[in-house]
C-alpha positions in Angstrom: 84.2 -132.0 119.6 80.9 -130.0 119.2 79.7 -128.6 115.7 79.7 -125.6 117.5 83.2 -125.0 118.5 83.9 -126.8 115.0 82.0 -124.0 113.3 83.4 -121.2 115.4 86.9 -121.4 113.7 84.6 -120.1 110.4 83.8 -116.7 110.9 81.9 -114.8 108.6 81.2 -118.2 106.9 77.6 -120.0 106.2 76.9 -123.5 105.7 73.4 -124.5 104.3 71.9 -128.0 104.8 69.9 -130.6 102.3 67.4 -127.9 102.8 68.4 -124.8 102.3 68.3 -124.0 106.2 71.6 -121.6 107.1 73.9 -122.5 110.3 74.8 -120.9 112.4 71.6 -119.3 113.1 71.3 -118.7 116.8 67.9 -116.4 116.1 66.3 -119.1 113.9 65.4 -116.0 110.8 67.0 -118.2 108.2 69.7 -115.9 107.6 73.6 -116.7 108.8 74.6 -115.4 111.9 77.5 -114.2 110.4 75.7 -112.4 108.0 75.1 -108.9 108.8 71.1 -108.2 109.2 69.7 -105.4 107.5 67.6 -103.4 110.5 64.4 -101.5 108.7 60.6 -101.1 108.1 59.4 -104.5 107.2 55.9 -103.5 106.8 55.1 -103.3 102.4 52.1 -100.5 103.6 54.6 -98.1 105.2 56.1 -95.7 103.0 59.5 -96.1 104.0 59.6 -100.1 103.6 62.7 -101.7 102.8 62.1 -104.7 101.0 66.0 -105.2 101.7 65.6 -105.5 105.7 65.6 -108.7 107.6 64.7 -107.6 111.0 61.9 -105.2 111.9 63.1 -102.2 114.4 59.9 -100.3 114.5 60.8 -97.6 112.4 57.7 -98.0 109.9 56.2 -95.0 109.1 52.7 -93.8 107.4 51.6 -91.2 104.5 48.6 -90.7 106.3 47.7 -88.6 109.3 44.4 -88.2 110.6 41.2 -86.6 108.2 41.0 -83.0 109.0 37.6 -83.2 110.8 39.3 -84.8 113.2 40.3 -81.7 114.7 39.5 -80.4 117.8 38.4 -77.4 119.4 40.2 -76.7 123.0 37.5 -75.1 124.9 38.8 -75.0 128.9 36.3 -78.2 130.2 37.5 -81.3 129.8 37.5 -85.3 130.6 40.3 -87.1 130.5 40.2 -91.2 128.7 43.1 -93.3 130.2 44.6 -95.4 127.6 46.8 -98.3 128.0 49.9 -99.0 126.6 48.3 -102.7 125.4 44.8 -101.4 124.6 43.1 -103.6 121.7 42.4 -101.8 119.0 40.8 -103.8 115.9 39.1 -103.1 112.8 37.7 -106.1 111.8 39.7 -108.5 114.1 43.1 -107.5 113.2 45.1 -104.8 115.1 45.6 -101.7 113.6 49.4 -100.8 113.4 51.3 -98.3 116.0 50.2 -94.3 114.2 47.1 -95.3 114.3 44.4 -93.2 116.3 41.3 -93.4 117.8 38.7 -90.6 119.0 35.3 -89.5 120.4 33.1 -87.8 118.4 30.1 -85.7 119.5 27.2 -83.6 117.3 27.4 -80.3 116.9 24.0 -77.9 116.8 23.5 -78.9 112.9 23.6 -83.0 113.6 27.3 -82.9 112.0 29.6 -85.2 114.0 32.8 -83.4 115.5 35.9 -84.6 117.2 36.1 -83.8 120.6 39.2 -85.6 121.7 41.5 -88.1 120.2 45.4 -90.0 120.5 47.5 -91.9 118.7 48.3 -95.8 119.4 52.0 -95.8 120.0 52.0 -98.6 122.3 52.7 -96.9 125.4 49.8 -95.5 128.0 48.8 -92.3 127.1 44.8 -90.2 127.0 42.5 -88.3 125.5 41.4 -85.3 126.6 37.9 -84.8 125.4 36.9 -81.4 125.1 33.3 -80.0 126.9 30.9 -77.4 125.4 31.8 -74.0 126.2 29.3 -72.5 127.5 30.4 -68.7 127.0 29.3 -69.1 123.0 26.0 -70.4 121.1 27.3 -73.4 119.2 27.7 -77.1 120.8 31.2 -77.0 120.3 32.4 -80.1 122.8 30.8 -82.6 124.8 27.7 -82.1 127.2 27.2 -83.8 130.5 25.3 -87.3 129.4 26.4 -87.1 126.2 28.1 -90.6 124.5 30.5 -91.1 123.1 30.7 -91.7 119.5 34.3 -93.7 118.7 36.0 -93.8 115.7 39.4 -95.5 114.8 41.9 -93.8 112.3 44.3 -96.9 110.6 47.3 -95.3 109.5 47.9 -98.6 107.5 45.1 -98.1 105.0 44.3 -94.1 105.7 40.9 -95.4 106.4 38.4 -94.5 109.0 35.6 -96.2 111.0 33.1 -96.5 113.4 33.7 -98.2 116.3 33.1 -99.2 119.8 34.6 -99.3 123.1 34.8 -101.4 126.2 36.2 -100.0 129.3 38.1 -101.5 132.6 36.5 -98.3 134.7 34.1 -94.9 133.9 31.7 -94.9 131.7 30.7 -94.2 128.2 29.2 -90.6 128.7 30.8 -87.2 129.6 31.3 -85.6 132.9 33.5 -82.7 133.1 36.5 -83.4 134.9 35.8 -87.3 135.4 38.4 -90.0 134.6 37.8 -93.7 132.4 40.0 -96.4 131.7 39.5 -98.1 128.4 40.3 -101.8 127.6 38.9 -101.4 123.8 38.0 -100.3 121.0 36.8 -102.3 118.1 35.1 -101.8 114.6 33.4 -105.1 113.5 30.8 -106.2 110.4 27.5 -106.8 112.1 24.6 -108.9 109.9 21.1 -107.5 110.3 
């Protein structure tokens, strides 16, 4: 007879062995199948952790939404930045957690830097739509033709921002009204001088 069908007539029941391991455990979590798992936010920087659940079900959420000058100005000529559902996106190495965001900066007529598009990483594809000048009024108040892009990346884990830079699978890293590029990256890293 198998320990499994010997185990089955115990339900609701866990055995531990010499060291400490439960059985059953089908999902190898080190918790009894017969024990009921606590779905919940797993993550200790989310506000809504639950240091009670066993099993992550992607319901973390963040304090922390992007900084106010992150705001952008709709102005009628855009570009549009594909990004993929499985885009890296690392500040120093590690990936930064789903609610986080990243965006393209340009400078305005005074040398301040202004967001001119952004999104949110929520693990499916999505874009930015990155917002030209508008010609009609005297300020640089989006993107002109040539200009690059300036990255930034928003962690919602740490309410941090920082610079960045991008790689892409197609397009470039300069404005053209109405044009389409893919990214593959973005990235914040240390660099030694």
């Amino acid at each position: 007879e198998s320990i499994d069908s010997i185990f089955s007539t115990f339900n609701n029941v866990c055995f531990f062995d010499c060291d400490g391991s439960s059985y059953p455990d089908s999902n190898g979590n080190d918790i009894c199948d017969s024990l009921e798992e606590i779905k919940g936010c797993t993550d200790p920087y989310a506000y809504n952790f639950n240091p009670s659940s066993t099993q992550e079900d992607g319901s973390c959420q963040y304090s922390c939404s992007v900084p106010e000058n992150w705001g952008v100005k709709l102005t009628g000529t855009n570009m549009t930045i594909m990004v993929p559902a499985d885009i890296e996106v690392n500040v120093l190495g590690a990936q930064v957690p789903p609610g986080s965001a990243i965006g393209v900066f340009y400078e305005d007529n005074f040398g301040s830097l202004k967001c001119g598009g952004y999104s949110y990483i929520n693990e499916s594809t999505t874009h930015i739509a990155v917002m030209g000048d508008d010609i009609t009024t005297n300020e640089i108040d989006g993107f002109v033709t040539g200009d690059q892009f300036i990255w930034k990346i928003w962690d919602a884990e740490t309410c941090s921002e920082f610079p960045a830079h991008a790689t892409y699978s197609a397009g470039s890293n300069s404005f053209a009204t109405d044009e389409l590029t893919f990214l593959s990256s973005v990235n914040h890293s240390c660099q030694s001088i």
